[in-house]
C-alpha positions in Angstrom: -25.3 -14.3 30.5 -22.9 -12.0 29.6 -21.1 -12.1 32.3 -20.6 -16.1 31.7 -19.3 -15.4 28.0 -17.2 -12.8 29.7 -15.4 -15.6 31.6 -15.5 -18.0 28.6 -13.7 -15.1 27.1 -11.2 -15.0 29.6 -10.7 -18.7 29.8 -10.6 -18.7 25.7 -7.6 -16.3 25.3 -5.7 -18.2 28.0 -6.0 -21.2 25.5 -4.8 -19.3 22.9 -1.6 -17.7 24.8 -0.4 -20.8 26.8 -1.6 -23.5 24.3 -1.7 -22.2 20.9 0.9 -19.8 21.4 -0.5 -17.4 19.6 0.9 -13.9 19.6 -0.1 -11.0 21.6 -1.8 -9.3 19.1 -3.8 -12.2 17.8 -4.9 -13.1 21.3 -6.2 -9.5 22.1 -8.2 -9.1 18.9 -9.7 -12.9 19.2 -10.9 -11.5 22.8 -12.2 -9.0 21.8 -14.5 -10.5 19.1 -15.6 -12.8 21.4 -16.4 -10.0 24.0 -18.0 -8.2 21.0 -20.6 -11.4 20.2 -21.4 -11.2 23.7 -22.2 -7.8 23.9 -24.4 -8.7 21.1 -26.0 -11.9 22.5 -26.6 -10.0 25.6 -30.8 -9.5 26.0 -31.0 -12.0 23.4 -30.4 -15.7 24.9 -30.5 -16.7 28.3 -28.0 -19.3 28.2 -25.2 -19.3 26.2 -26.1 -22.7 25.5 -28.8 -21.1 23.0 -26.3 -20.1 20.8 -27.1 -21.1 17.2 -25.9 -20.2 13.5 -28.5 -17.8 13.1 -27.2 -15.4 15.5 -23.8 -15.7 14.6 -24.7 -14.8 10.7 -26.9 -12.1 12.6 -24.2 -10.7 14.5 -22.3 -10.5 11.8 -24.6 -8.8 9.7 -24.2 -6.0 12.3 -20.7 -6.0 12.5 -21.0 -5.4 8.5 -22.8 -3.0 9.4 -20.4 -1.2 11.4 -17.5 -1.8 9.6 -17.7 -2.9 6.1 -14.0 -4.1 5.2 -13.9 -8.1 3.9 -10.4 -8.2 6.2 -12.4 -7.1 9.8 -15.3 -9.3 8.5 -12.8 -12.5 7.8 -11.0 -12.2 11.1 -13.8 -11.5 13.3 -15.5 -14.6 12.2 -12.8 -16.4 11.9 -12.1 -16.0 15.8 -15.5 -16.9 16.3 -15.0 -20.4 15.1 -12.1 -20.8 17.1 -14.3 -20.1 19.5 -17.3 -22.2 19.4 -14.8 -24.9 18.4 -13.3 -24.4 21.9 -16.4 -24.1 23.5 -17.0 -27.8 22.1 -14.0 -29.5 22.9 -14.3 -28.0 26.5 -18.0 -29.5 26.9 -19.3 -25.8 27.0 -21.6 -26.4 23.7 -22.7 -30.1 22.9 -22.5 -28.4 19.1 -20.5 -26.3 17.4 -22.6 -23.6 16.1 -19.6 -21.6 14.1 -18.7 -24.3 11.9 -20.7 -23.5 9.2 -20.2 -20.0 9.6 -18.6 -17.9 6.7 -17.6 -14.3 5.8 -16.0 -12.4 2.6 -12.6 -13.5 1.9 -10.2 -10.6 2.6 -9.5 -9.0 -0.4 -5.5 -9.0 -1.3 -3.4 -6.1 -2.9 -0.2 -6.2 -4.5 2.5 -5.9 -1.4 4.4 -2.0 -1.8 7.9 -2.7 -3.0 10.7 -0.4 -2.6 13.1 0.3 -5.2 16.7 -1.0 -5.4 17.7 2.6 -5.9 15.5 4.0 -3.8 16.9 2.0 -0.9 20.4 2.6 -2.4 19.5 6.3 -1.3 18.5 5.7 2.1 21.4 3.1 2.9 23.6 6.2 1.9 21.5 8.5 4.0 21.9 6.2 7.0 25.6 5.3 6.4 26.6 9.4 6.4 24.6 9.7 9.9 26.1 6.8 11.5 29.8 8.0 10.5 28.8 10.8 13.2 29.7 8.3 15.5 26.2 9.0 17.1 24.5 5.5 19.0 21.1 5.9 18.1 21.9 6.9 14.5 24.2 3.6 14.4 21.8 1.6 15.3 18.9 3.1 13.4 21.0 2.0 10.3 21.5 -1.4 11.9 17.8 -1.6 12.4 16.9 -0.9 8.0 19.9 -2.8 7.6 18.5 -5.9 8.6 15.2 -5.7 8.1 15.8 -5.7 4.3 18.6 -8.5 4.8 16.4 -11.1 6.8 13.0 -10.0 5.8 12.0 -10.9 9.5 9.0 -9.2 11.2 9.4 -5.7 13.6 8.4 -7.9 16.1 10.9 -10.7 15.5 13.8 -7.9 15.1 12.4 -6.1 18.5 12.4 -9.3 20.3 16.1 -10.6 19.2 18.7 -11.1 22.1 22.4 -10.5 22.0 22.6 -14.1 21.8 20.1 -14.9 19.1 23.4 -13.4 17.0 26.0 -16.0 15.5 28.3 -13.7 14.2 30.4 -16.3 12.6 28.2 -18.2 10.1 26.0 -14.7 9.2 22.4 -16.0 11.2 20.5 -14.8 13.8 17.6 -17.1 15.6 14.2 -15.6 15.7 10.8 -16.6 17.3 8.0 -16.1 14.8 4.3 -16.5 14.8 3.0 -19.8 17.0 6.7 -19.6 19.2 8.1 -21.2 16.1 11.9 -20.4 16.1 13.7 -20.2 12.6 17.4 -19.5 11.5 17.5 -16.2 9.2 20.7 -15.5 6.9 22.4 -11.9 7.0 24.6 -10.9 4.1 27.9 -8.4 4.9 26.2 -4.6 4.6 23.6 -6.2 7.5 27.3 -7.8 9.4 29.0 -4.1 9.2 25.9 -2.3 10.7 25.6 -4.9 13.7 29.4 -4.8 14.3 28.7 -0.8 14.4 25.7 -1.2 16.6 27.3 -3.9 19.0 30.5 -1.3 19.4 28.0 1.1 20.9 25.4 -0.8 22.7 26.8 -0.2 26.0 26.3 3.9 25.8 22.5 2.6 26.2 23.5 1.9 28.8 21.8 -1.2 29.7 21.5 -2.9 32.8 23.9 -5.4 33.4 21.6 -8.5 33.0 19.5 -6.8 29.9 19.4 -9.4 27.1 17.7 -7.5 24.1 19.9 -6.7 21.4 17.9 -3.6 19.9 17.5 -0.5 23.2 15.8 2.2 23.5 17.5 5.6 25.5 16.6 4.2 28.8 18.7 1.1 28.0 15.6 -1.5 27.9 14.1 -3.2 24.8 13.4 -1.3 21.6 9.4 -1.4 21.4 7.9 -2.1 17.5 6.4 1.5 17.5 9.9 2.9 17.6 10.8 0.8 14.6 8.0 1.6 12.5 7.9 5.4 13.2 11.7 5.3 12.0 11.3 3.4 8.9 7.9 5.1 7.6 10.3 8.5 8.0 13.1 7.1 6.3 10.2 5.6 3.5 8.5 9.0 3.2 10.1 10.8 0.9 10.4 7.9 -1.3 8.0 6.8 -4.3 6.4 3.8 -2.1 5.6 6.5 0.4 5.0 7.1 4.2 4.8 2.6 5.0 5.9 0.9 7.7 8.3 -2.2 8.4 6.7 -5.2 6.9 6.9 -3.2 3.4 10.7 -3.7 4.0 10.2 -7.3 4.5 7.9 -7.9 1.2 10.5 -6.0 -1.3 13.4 -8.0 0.5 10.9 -11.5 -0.5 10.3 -9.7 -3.8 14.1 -9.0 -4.1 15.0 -12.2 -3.8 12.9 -13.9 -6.7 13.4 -11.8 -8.7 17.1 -12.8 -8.1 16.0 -16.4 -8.4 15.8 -17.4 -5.1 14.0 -20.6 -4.9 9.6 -20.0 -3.8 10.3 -22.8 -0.9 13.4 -21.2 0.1 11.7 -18.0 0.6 9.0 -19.4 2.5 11.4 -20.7 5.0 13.2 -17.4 5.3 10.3 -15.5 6.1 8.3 -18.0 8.2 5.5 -18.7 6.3 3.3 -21.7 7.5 1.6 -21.9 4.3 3.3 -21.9 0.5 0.5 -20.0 -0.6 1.0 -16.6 1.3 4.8 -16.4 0.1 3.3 -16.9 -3.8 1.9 -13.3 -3.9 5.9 -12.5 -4.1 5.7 -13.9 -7.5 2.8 -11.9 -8.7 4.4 -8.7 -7.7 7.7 -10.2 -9.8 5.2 -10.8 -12.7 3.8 -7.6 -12.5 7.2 -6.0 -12.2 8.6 -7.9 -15.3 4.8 -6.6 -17.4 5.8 -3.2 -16.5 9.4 -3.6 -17.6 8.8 -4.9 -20.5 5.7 -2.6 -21.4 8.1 0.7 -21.0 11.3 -1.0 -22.5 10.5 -3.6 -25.4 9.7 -2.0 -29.2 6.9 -4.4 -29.2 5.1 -3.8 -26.4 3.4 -0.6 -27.7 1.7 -0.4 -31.4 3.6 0.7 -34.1 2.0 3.5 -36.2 0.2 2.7 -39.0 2.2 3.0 -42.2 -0.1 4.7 -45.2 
């Protein structure tokens, strides 16, 4: 039996890849969810066909077990009913057992926002070391530069071509979650840096038919783990702390209401499928303006008692 679910496995993450188009990532840890249930089921039912609701809230029980946090909890059974929904549009199940199934909602936290100043610092920081003339410090600065200006995601920068760049009306063209492709705006800071970094992409020394825009020393495409090990160095010493790319991408969202950038608009930049995920942007601008006024306005704290 387990060797069936194995191939079901198999079968299911192709679905996801070439139909869904879900990303990498996504498709890995939906197979290996599934793999897990069937390394659970395994001794248990015969056929997969026995597969009921009950063993699916008992498998998760364990998994609970095993790792208590509402987010692993959400997503595993979340890919589980993906799952069993497959299974029953593919004729594998006559039912689908998942359906019903349910888990903790993740909890969510505030998003970390970086300061205005201290980016101010680092944009100073990265400006001095790309004056050196050095490549890889020219585009590193490139790299922060546009992160904050676009808000996109590591792996949308990583995966941008030299021709997903239109220099002339300040976009580039990205390919987000689902293969969805969406135009980004870039503001002038973000237009110097890539004028920089283009001026010296050649000492990569690519290969001649190399389309990424962002290399590496060997001249092929930057990887995400190169990205994020520079900007959580560059974030260290900073009061957000030691955080990684997507922290640039929710105080560039957070930036840009609090400037009064439209909700929707927002959305759209980032790539959001859903209104709902871009709206806790505005709570960190709520809780931003409480803590303003708390420390600034007369009235925020008691006055003393006059006797």
């Amino acid at each position: 039996m387990h060797a069936e679910v194995l191939s079901l496995a198999d079968r299911f993450a192709d679905h996801l890849s070439q139909l869904r188009g879900y990303s990498a990532n996504t498709v890995k840890s939906y197979h290996s969810d599934v793999l897990d249930l069937a390394g659970f089921l395994d001794g248990k039912v015969e056929k997969f066909t026995e597969l009921d609701l009950g063993l699916l809230r008992e498998w998760l029980w364990q998994v609970s077990q095993r790792d208590a946090a509402n987010s692993t909890l959400a997503r595993k059974s979340a890919a589980i009913r993906s799952f069993t929904a497959w299974c029953q549009i593919e004729g594998i199940l006559q039912a689908d057992p998942g359906q019903r199934l349910k888990s903790p909602k993740a909890a969510r936290h505030l998003p970390k926002v970086v300061s205005k100043d201290s980016l101010s610092g680092i944009f100073d920081q990265l400006r001095t070391l790309a004056d050196s003339g050095e490549p890889v410090a020219i585009r590193n600065r490139f790299i922060f530069e546009m992160l904050y200006a676009t808000g996109v995601r590591v792996s949308e920068l990583c995966g941008l071509d030299v021709l997903s760049i239109d220099m002339d009306r300040n976009i580039i063209r990205v390919i987000g979650k689902g293969s969805k492709e969406r135009v980004v705006p870039f503001g002038l800071p973000a237009k110097d840096a890539l004028k920089g970094y283009l001026a010296v992409r050649d000492r990569f020394n690519p290969a001649p038919m190399e389309r990424a825009l962002l290399l590496n020393g060997k001249g092929k495409r930057l990887g995400v783990r190169s990205v994020y090990q520079l900007v959580a160095e560059l974030l260290a010493d900073t009061p957000t702390g030691a955080a990684g790319p997507h922290t640039l991408r929710h105080t560039a969202a957070t930036h840009l209401l609090d400037g009064g950038a439209d909700l929707r608009a927002v959305q759209e930049l980032l790539g959001h499928a859903s209104l709902g995920t871009t709206q806790i942007y505005t709570h960190v601008s709520v809780e931003r303006l409480r803590e303003g006024y708390k420390n600034a306005h007369p009235a925020a704290r008691s006055r003393p008692v006059q006797r």
